[in-house]
C-alpha positions in Angstrom: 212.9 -45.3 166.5 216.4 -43.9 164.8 216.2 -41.8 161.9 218.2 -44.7 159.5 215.6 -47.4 161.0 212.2 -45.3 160.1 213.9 -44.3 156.4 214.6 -48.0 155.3 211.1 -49.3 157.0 209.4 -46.4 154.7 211.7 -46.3 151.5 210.9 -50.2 151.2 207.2 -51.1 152.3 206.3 -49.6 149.7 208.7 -51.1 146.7 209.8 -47.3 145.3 211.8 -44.1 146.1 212.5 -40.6 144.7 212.3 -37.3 143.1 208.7 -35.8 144.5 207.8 -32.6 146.5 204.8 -32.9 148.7 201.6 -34.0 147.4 199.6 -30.8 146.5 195.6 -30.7 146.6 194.4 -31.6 143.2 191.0 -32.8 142.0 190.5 -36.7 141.1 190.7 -37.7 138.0 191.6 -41.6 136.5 194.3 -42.1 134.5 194.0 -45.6 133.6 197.5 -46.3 131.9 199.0 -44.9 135.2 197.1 -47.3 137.4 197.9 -49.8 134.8 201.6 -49.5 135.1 201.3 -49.4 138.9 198.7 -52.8 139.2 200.9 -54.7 136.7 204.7 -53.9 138.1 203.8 -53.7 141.5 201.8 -57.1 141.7 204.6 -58.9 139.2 207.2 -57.9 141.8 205.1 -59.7 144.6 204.8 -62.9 142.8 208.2 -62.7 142.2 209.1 -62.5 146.1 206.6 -65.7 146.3 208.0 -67.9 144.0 210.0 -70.5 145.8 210.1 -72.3 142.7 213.4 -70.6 141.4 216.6 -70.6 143.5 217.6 -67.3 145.7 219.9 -66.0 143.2 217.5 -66.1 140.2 214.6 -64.8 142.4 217.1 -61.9 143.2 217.9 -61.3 139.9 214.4 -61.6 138.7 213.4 -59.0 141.3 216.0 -56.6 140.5 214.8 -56.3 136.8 211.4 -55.9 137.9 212.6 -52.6 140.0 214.8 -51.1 137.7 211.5 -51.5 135.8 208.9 -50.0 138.4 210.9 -47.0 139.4 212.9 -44.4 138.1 216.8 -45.4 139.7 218.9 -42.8 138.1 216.8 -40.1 139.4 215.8 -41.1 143.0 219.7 -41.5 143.3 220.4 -38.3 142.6 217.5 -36.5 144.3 218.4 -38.4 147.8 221.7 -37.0 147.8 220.4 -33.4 148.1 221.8 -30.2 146.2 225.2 -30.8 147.7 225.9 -34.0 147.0 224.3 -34.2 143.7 226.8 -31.8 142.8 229.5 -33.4 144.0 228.3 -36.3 141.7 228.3 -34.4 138.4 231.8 -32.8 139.2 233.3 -36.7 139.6 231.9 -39.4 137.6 233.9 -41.9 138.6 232.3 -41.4 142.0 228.7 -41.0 140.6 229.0 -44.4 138.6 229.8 -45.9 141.9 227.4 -44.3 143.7 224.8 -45.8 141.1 225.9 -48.6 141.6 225.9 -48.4 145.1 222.4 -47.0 145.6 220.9 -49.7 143.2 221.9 -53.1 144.6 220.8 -50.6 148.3 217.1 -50.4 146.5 217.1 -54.1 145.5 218.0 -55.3 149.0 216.2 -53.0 151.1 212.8 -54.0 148.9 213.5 -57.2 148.9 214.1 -57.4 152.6 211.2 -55.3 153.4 208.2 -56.2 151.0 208.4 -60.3 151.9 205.4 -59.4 154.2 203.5 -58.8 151.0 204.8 -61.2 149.0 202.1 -63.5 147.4 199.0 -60.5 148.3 197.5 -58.9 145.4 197.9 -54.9 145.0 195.1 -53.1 144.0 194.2 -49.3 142.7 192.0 -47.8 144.2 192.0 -44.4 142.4 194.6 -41.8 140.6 195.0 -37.9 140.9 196.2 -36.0 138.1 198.5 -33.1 139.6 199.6 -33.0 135.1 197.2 -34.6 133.2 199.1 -37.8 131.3 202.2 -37.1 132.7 202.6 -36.5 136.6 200.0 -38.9 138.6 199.4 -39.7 142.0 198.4 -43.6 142.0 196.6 -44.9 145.2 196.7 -48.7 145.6 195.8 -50.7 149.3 197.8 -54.3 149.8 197.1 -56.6 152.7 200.2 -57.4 154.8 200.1 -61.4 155.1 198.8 -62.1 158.7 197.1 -59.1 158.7 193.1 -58.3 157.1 193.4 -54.9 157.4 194.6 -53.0 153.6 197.5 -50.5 154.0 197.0 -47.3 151.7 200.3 -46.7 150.0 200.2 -43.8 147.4 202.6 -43.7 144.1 203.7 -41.1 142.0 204.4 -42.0 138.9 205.7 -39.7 135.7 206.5 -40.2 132.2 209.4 -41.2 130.8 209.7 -41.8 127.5 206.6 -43.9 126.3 206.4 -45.5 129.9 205.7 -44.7 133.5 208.1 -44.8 136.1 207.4 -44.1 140.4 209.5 -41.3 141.6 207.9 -41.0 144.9 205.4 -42.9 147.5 204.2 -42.4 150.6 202.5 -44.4 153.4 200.9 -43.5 157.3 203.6 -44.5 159.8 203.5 -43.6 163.3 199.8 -41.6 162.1 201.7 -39.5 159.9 202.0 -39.8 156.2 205.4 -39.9 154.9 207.0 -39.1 151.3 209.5 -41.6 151.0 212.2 -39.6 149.0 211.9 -37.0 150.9 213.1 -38.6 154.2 215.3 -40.7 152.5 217.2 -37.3 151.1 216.8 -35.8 155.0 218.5 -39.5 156.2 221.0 -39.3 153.8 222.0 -35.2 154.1 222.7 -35.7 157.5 225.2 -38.4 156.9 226.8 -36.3 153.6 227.0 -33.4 156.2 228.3 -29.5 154.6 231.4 -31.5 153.1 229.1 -33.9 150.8 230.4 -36.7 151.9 229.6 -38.9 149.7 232.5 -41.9 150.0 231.3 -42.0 153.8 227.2 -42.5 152.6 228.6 -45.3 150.2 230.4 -47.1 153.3 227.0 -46.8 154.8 224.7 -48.2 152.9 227.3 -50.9 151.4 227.1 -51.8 155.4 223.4 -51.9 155.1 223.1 -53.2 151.9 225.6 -56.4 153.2 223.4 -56.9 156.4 220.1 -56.7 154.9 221.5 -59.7 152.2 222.6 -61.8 155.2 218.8 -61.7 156.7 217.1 -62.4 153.7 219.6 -65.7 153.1 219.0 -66.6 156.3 215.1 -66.5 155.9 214.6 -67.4 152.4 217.5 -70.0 152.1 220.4 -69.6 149.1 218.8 -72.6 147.3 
């Protein structure tokens, strides 16, 4: 399996990317408003992949809203791009604005694409893991792919912002290893920036990507 095949696969079974270094050993503790956040978001986004109620376009948009909501964007953007790039990006914001823009509608399609095996299943916590108490939490949830009866263990981290949560990270067992998600995406993507930070040659990339994975979900979920 290529490097670019594995990173999509993990950056969207789990609906959210980011900003996380590896999960260090910490004792268990629940933090309810954290699981909270991650029950209510994560589940509202599967109902909104199951609604065939609404037409494409509105379920798209619908489903957008509800990731801008669930994860932290802005900073999962920056983070993937590694030290390099990121740097390139605050010395040009003409180029970070359309990078942004770039990486978001990437997110929205690759989630989209990805997560319509779970559409319709119900997500739930099973227990959270302060590494900062009230403001840096590990969320475990398990979700049933359809056709399936046995749970997959996905693990979120969420941190505050603000008054509200937002995931910066998750990780699930592919291949029998478990996998940060940012943190391969930011490998993935450093490769492709290369020592010259890149970054107009990434955005061809995942415009590419971004335009193919659109073309499969028409084609399975009908434009209607």
């Amino acid at each position: 399996m290529n490097a670019a095949r594995l990173s999509r696969r993990a950056f969207a079974a789990t609906a959210l990317v980011s900003i996380a270094a590896a999960l260090a050993p910490a004792p268990a503790l629940a933090d309810a408003s954290a699981e909270q956040f991650v029950a209510q978001r994560g589940n509202a986004a599967l109902a909104t992949l199951a609604d065939r109620g609404v037409t494409a376009n509105a379920r798209q948009a619908q489903f957008r809203a509800l990731m801008l909501q669930l994860a932290d964007v802005p900073s999962i953007s920056a983070y993937v791009l590694g030290r390099n790039g990121s740097a390139r990006l605050r010395a040009d914001p003409a180029l970070n604005a359309e990078w942004q823009a770039a990486f978001i509608d990437y997110c929205v399609a690759v989630y989209e694409d990805q997560l319509e095996q779970f559409r319709g299943n119900e997500m739930k916590v099973t227990r959270s893991t302060d590494k900062i108490p009230g403001r840096d939490v590990i969320v475990e949830t398990q979700i049933v792919p359809r056709g399936r009866t046995s749970p997959m263990t996905v693990e979120w981290r969420v941190v505050k912002r603000g008054a509200d949560w937002k995931v910066v990270d998750a990780s699930l067992v592919i291949d029998d290893s478990r996998i940060w998600l940012a943190q391969r995406q930011r490998a993935d993507f450093e490769a492709t920036l290369g020592t010259r930070a890149d970054v107009p040659a990434l955005l061809r990339l995942i415009r590419q990507q971004t335009a193919t994975m659109r073309s499969r979900i028409a084609a399975r979920t009908g434009r209607g």
